[in-house]
N, CA, C and O atoms as CSV, one atom per row, in Angstrom:
chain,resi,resn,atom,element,x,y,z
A,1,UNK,N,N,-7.843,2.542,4.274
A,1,UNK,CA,C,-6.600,3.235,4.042
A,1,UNK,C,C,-5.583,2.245,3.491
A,1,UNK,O,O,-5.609,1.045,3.765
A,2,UNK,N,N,-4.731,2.795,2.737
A,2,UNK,CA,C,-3.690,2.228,2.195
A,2,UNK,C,C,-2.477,2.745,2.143
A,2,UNK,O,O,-2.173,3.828,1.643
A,3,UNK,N,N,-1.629,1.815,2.763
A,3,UNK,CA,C,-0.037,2.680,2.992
A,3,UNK,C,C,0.860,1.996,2.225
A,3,UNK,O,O,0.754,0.779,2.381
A,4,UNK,N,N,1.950,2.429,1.232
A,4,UNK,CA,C,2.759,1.981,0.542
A,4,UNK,C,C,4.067,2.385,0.594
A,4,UNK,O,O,4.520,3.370,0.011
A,5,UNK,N,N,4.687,1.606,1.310
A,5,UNK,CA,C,5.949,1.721,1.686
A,5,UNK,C,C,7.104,1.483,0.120
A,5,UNK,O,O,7.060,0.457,-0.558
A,6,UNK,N,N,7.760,2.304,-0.090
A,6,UNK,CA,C,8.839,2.047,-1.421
A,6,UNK,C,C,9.853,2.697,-1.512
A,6,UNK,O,O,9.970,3.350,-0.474
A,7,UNK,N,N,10.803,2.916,-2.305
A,7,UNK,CA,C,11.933,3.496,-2.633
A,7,UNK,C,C,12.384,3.857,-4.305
A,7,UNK,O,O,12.049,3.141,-5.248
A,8,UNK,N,N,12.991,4.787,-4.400
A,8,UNK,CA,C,13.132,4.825,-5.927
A,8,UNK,C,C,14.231,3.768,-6.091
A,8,UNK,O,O,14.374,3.540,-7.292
A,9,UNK,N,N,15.246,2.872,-5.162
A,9,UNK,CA,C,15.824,1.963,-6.029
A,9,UNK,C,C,15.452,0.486,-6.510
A,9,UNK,O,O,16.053,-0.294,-7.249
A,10,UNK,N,N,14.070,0.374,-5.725
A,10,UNK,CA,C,13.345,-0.591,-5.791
A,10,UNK,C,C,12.384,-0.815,-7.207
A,10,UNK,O,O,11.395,-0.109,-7.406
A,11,UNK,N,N,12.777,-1.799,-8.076
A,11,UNK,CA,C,12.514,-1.721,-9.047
A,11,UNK,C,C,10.910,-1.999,-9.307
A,11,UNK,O,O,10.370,-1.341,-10.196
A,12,UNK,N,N,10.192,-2.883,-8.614
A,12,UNK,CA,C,9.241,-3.454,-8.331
A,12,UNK,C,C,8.232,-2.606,-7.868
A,12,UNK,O,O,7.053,-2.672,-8.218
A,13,UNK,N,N,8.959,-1.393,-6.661
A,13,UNK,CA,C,7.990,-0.464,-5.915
A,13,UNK,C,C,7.709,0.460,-7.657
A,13,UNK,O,O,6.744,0.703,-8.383
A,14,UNK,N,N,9.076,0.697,-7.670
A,14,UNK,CA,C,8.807,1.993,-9.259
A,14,UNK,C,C,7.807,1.487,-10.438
A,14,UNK,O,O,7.100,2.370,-10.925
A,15,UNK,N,N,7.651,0.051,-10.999
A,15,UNK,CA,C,6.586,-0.686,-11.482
A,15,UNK,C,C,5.143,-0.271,-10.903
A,15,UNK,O,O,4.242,0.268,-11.546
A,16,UNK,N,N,5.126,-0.630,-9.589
A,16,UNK,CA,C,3.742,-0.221,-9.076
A,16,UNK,C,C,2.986,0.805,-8.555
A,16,UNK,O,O,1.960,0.832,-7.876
A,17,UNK,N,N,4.075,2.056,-9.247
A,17,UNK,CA,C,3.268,3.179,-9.009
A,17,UNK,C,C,2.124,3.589,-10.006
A,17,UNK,O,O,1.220,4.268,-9.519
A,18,UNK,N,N,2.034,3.221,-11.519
A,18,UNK,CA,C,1.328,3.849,-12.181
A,18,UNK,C,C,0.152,2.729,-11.923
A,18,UNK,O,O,-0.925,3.096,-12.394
A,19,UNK,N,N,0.124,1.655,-11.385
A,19,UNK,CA,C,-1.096,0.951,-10.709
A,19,UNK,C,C,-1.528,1.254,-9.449
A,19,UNK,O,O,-2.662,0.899,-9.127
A,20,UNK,N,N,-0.788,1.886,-8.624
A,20,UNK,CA,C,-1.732,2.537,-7.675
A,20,UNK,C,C,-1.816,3.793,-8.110
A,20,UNK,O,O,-2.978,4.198,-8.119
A,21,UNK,N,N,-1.087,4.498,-8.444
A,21,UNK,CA,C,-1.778,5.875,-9.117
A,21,UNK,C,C,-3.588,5.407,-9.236
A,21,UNK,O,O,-4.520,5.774,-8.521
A,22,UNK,N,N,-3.580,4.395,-10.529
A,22,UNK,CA,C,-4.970,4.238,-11.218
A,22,UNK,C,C,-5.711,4.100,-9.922
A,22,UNK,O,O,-6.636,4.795,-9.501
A,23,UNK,N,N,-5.145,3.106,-9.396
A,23,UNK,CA,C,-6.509,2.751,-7.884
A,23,UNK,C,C,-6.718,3.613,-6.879
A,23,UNK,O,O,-7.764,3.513,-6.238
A,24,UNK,N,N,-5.770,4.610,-6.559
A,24,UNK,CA,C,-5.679,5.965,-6.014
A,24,UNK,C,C,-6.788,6.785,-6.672
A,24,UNK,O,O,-7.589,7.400,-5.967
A,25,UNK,N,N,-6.859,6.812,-8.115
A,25,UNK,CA,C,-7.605,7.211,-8.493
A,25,UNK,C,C,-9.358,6.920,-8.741
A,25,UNK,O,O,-10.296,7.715,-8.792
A,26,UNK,N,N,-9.295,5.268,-8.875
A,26,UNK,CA,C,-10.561,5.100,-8.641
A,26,UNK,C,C,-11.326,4.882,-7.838
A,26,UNK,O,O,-12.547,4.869,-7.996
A,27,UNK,N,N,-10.698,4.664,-6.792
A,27,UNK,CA,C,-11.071,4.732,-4.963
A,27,UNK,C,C,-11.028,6.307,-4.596
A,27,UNK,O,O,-11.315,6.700,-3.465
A,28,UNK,N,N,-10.710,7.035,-5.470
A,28,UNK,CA,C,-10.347,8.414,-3.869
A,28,UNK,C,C,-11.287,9.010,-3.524
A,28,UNK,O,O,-11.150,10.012,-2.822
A,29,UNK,N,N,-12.636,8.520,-3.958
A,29,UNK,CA,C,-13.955,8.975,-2.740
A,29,UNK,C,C,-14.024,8.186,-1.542
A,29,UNK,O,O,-14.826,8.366,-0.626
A,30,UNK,N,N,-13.167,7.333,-1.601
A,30,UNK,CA,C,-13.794,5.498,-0.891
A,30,UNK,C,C,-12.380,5.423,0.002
A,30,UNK,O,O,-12.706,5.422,1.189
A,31,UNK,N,N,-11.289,5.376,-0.109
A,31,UNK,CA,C,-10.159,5.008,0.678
A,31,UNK,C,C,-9.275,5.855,0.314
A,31,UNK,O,O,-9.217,6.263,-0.846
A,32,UNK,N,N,-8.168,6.375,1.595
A,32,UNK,CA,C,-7.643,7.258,1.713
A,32,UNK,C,C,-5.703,6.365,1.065
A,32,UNK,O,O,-5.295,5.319,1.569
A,33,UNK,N,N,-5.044,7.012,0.136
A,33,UNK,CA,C,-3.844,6.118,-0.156
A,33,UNK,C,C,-2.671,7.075,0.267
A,33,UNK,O,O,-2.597,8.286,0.057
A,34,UNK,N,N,-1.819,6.302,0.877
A,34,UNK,CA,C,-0.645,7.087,1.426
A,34,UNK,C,C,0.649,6.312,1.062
A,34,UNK,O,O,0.864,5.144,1.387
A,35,UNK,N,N,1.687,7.300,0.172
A,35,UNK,CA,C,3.001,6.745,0.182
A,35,UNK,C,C,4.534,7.266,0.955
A,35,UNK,O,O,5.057,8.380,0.951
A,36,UNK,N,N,4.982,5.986,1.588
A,36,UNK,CA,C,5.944,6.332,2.626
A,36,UNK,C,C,7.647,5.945,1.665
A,36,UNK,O,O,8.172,4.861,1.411
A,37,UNK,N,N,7.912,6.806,1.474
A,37,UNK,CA,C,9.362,6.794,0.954
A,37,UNK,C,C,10.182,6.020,2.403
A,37,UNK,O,O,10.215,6.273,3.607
A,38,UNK,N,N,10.624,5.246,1.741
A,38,UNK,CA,C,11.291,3.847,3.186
A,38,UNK,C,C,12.519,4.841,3.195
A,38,UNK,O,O,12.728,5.318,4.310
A,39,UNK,N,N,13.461,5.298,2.096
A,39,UNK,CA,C,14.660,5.958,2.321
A,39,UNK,C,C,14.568,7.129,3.701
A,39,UNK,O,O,15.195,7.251,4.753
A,40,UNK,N,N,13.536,7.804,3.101
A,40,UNK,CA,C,13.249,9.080,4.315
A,40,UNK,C,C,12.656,9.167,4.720
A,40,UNK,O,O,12.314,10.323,4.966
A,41,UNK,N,N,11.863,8.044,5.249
A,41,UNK,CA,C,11.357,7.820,6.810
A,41,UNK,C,C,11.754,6.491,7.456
A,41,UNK,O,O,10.932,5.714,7.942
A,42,UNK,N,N,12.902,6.314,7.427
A,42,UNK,CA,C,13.542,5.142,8.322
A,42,UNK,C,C,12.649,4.890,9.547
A,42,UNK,O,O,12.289,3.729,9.740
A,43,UNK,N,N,12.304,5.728,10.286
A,43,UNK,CA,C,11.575,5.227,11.327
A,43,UNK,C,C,10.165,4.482,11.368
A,43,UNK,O,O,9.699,3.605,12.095
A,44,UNK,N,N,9.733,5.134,10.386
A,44,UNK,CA,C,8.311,4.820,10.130
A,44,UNK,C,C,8.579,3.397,9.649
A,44,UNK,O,O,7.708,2.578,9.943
A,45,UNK,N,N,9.521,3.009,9.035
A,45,UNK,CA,C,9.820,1.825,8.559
A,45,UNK,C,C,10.100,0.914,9.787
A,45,UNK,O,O,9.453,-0.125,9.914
A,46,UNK,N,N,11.059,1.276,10.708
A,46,UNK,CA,C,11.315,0.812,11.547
A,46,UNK,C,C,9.651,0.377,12.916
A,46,UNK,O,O,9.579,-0.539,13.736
A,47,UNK,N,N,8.747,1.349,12.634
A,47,UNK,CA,C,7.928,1.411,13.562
A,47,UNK,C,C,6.888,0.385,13.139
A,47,UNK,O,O,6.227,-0.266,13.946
A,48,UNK,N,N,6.814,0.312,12.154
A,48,UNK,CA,C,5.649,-0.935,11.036
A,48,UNK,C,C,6.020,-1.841,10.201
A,48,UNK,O,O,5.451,-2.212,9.174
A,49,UNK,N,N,7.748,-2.464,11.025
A,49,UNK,CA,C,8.275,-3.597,10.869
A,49,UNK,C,C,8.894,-4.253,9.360
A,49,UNK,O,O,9.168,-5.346,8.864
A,50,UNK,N,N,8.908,-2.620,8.972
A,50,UNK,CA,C,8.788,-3.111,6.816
A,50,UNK,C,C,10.513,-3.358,6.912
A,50,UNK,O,O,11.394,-2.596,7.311
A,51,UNK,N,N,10.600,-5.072,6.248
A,51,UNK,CA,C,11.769,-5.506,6.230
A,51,UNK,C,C,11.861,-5.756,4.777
A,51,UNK,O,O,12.728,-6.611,4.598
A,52,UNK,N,N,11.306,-5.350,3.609
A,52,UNK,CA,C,11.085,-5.069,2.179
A,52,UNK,C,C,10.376,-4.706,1.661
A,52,UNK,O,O,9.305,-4.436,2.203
A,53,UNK,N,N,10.580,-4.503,0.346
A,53,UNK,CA,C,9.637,-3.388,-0.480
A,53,UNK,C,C,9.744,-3.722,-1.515
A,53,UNK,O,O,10.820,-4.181,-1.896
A,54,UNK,N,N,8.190,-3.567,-2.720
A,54,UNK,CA,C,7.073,-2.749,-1.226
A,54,UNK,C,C,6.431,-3.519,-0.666
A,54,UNK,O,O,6.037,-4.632,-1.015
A,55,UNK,N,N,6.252,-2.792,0.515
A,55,UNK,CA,C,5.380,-3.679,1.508
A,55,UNK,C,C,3.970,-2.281,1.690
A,55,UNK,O,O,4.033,-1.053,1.743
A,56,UNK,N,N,2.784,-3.299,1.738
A,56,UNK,CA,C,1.582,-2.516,1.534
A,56,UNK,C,C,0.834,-2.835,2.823
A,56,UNK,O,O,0.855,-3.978,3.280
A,57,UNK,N,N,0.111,-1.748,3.470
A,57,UNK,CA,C,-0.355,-2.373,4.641
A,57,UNK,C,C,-1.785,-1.382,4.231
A,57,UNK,O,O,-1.832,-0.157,4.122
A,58,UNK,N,N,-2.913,-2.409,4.052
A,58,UNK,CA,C,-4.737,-2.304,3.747
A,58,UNK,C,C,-5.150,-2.794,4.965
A,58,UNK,O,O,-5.157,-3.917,5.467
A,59,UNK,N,N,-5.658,-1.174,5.500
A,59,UNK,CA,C,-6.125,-0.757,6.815
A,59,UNK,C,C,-7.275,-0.529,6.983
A,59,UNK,O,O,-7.527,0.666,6.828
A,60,UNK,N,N,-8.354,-1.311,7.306
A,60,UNK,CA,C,-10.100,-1.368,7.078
A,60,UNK,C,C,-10.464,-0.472,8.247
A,60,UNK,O,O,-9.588,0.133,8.864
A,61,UNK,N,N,-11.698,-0.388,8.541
A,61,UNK,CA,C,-11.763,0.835,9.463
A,61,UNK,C,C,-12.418,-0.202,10.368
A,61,UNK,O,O,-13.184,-1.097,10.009
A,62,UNK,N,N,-11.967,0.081,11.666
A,62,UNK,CA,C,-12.257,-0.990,12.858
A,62,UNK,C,C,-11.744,-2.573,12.655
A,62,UNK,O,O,-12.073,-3.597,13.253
A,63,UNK,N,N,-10.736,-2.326,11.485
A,63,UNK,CA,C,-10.359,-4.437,11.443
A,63,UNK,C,C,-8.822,-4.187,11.108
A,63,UNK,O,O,-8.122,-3.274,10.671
A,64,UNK,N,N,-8.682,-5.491,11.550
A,64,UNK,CA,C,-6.639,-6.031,11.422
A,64,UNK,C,C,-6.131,-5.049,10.213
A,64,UNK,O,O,-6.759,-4.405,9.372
A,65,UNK,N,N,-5.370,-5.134,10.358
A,65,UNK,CA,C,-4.120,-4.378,8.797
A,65,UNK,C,C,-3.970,-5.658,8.122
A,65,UNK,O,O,-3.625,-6.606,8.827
A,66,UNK,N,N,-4.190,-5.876,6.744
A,66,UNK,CA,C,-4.013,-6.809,6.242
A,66,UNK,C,C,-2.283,-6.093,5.297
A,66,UNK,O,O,-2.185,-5.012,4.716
A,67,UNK,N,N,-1.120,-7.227,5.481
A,67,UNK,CA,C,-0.019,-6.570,5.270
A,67,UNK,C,C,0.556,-7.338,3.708
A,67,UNK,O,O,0.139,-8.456,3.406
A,68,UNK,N,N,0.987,-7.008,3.314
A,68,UNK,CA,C,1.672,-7.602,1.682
A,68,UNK,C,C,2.712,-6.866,1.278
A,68,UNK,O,O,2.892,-5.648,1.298
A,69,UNK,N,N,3.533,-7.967,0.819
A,69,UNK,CA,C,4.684,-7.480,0.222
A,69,UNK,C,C,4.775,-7.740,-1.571
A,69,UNK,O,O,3.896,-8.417,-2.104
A,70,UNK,N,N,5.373,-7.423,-2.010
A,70,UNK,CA,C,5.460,-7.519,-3.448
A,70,UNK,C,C,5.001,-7.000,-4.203
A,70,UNK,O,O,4.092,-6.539,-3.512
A,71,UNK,N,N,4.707,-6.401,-5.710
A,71,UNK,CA,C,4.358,-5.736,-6.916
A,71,UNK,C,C,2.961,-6.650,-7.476
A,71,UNK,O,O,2.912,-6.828,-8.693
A,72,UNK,N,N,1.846,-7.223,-6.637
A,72,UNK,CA,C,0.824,-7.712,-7.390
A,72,UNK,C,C,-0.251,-7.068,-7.334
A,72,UNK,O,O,-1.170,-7.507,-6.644
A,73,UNK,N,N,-0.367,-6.043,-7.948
A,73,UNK,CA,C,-1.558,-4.988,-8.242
A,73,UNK,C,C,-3.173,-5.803,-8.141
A,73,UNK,O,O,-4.039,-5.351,-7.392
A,74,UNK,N,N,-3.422,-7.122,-9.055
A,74,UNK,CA,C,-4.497,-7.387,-9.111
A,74,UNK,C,C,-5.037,-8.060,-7.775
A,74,UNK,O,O,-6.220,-8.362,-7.620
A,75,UNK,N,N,-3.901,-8.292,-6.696
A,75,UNK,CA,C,-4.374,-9.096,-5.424
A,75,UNK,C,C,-4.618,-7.439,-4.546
A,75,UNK,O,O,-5.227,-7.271,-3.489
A,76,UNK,N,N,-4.131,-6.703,-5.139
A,76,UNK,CA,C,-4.459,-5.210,-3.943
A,76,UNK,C,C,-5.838,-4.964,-4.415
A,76,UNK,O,O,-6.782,-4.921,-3.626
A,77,UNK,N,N,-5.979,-4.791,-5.790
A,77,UNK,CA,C,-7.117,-4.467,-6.216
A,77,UNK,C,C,-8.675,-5.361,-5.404
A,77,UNK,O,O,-9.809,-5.028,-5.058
A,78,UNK,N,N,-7.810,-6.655,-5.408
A,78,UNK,CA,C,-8.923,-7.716,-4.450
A,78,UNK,C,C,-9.108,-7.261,-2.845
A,78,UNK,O,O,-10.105,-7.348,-2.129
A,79,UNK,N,N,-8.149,-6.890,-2.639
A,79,UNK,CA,C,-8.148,-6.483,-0.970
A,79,UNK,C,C,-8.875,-5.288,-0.854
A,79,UNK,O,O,-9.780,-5.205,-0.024
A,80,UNK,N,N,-8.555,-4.267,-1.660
A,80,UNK,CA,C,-9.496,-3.542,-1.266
A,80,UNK,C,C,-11.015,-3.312,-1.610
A,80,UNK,O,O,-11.887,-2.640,-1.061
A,81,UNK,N,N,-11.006,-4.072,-2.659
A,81,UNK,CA,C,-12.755,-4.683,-3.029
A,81,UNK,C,C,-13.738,-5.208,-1.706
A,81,UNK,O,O,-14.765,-4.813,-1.155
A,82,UNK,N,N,-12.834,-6.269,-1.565
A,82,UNK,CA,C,-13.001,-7.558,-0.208
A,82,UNK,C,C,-12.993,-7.015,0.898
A,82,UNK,O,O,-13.740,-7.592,1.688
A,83,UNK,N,N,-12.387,-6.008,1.376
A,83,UNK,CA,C,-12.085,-6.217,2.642
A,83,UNK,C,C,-11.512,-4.507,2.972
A,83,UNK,O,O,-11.078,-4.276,4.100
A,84,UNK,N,N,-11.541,-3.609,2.145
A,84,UNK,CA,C,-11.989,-1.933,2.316
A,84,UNK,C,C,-12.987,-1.663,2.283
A,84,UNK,O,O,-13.430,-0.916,3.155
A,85,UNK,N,N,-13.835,-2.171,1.214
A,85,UNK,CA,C,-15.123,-1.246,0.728
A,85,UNK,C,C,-16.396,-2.207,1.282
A,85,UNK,O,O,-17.555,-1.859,1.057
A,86,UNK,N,N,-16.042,-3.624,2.132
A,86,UNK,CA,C,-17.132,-4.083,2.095
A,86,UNK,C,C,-18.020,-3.514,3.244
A,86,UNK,O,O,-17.497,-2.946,4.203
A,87,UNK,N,N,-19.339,-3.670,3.140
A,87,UNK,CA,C,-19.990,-3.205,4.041
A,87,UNK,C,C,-20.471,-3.960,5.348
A,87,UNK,O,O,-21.135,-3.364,6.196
């Protein structure tokens, strides 16, 4: 699973939507992607410690949350290669 915390004034989150779009798209038999608008869900923000954006949290099934902040598409793309899909 993949959770992506952002905002529309965040210039960086708005950059990295049409790259997770794509990986949304080429994973969506394989990992489930979820986006959390930080504006309107303050809590949820508050509950999973997101002190900027975006902050991405790659959630393996039975292992740690691996957490990241920033707009680097090709290191998400690695995480979830590495460490979603491995067997």
């Amino acid at each position: 699973m993949v959770i992506d915390f952002w905002a529309t004034w965040c210039d960086p989150c708005m950059c990295l939507i049409p790259e997770m779009e794509e990986m949304a798209e080429k994973y969506k038999d394989r990992v489930l992607f979820l986006k959390i608008n930080a504006d309107k869900e303050k809590e949820l923000c508050s509950m999973f410690n997101v002190v900027a954006l975006p902050t991405l949290f790659f959630i393996p099934v039975g292992g740690k949350p691996i957490i990241e902040t920033g707009a680097t598409p090709e290191k998400y793309e690695q995480i979830i290669r590495e460490q979603l899909l491995k067997k």
